[in-house]
C-alpha positions as CSV (number, residue, x, y, z in Angstrom):
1,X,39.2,-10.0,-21.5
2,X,37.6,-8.7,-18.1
3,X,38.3,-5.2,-19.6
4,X,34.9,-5.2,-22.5
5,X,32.9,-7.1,-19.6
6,X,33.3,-4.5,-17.2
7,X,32.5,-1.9,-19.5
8,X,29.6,-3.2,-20.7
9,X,28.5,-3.9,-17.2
10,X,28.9,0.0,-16.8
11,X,27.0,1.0,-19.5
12,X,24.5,-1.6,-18.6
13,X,24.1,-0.2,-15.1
14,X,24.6,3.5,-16.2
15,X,21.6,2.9,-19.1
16,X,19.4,1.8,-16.5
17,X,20.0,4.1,-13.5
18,X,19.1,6.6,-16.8
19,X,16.0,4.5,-17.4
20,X,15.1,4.6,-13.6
21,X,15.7,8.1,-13.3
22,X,13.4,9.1,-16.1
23,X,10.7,7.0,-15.4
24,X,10.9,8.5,-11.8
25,X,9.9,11.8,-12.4
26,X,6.8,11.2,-14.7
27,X,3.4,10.4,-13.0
28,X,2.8,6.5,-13.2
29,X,-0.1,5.3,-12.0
30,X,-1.5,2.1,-12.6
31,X,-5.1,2.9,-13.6
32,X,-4.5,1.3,-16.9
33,X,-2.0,-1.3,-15.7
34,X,-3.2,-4.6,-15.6
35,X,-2.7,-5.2,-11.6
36,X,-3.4,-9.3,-10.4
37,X,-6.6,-10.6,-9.5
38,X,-6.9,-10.5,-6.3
39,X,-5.1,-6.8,-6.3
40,X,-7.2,-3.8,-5.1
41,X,-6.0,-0.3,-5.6
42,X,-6.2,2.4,-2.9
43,X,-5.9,5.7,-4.2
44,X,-6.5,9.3,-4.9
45,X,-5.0,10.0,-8.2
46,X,-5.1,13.6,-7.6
47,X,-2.8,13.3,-4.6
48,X,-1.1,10.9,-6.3
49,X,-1.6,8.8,-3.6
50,X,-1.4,4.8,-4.4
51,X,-1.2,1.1,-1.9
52,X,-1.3,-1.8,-4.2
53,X,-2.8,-4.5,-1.8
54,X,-2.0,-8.0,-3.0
55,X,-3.5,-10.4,-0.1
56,X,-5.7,-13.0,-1.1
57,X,-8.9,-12.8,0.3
58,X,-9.0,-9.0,0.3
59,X,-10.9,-8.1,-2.8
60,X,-13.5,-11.1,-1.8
61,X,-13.5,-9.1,1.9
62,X,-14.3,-5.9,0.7
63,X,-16.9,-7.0,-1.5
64,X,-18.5,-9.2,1.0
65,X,-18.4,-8.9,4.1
66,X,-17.2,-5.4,4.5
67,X,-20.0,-2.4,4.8
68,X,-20.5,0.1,2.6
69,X,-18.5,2.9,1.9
70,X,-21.1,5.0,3.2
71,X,-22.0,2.9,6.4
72,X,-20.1,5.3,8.2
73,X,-18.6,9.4,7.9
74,X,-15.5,9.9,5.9
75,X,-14.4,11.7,9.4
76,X,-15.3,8.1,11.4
77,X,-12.5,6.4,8.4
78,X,-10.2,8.8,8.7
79,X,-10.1,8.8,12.8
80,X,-9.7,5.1,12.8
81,X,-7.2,4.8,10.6
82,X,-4.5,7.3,12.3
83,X,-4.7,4.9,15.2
84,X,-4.7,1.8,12.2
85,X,-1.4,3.4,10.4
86,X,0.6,4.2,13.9
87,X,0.0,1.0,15.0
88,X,0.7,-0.7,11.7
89,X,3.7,1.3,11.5
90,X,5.3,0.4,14.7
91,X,4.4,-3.4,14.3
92,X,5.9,-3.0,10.0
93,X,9.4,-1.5,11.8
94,X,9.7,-4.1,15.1
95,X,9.9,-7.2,12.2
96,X,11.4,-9.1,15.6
97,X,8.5,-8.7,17.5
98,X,5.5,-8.8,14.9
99,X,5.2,-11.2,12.1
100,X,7.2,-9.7,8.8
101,X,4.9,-11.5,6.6
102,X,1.8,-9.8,7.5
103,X,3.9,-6.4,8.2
104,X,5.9,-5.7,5.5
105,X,5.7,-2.4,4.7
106,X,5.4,0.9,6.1
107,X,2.3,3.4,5.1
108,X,2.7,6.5,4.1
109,X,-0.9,8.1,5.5
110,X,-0.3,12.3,6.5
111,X,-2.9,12.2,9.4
112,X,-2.9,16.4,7.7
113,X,-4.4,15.2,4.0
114,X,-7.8,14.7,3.1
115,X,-7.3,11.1,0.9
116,X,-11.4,11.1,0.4
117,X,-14.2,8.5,1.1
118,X,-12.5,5.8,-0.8
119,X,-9.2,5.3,-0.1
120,X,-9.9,6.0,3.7
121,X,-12.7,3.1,3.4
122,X,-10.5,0.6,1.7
123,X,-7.5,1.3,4.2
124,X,-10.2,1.0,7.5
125,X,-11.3,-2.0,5.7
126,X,-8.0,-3.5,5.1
127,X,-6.9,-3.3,8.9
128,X,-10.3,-5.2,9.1
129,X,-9.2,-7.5,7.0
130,X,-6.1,-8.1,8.4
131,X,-8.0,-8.3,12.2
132,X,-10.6,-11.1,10.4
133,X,-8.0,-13.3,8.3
134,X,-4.9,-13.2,10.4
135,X,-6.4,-13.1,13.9
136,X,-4.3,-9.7,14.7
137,X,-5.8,-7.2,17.5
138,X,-4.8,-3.9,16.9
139,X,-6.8,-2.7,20.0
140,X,-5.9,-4.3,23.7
């Protein structure tokens, strides 16, 4: 009896690493995807460059109390947030020492790569974020 359950547990897990590996190396962006609410998207779809942020209050953030996109040089973003990523980085991979909830995940930001005005103003804006809503000081 355990012999046609464990081969259909194989072909289960060998149709979907098949599945995973296709879908892996076409271009998937979620431009069309219906993402939650309170989502915003950060990317540069000609880098293929993508960060999903799901954390409620964001959207309302950026819309509200954050400046414009222009406020400030593309250069000014992109200088802040190389000290923004290696700091976020070393808190996302010390889940002892900083709180794992608000530092999940690591960011994958080449310091080398021009991401353009947007994504570098929605990632400055975020580490904003995350200073206003959950009292974190990324500068001493």
């Amino acid at each position: 009896m355990k012999q046609p359950i464990m081969r259909t547990l194989i072909y289960f897990l060998t149709i979907s690493l098949f599945i995973i590996g296709c879908s892996s190396t076409t271009k998937t962006t979620t431009n069309n995807a219906k993402l939650p609410d309170e989502a915003v998207r950060i990317a540069n779809d000609s880098l293929e460059y993508e960060i999903i942020i799901i954390d409620i209050g964001f959207k309302l953030y950026l819309n509200t109390i954050a400046k414009p996109a222009n406020y400030y040089s593309q250069k000014f973003y992109e200088t802040k947030n190389q000290f923004y990523v290696t700091k976020w980085n070393i808190r996302a991979r010390n889940p002892l020492r900083y709180d794992d909830s608000i530092y999940e995940n690591i960011i994958d930001y080449d310091f080398n790569i021009d991401y353009g005005l947007d994504v570098n103003y929605k990632l400055y804006n975020y580490f904003k974020f995350v200073e206003y809503k959950y009292k974190q000081r990324f500068f001493n």
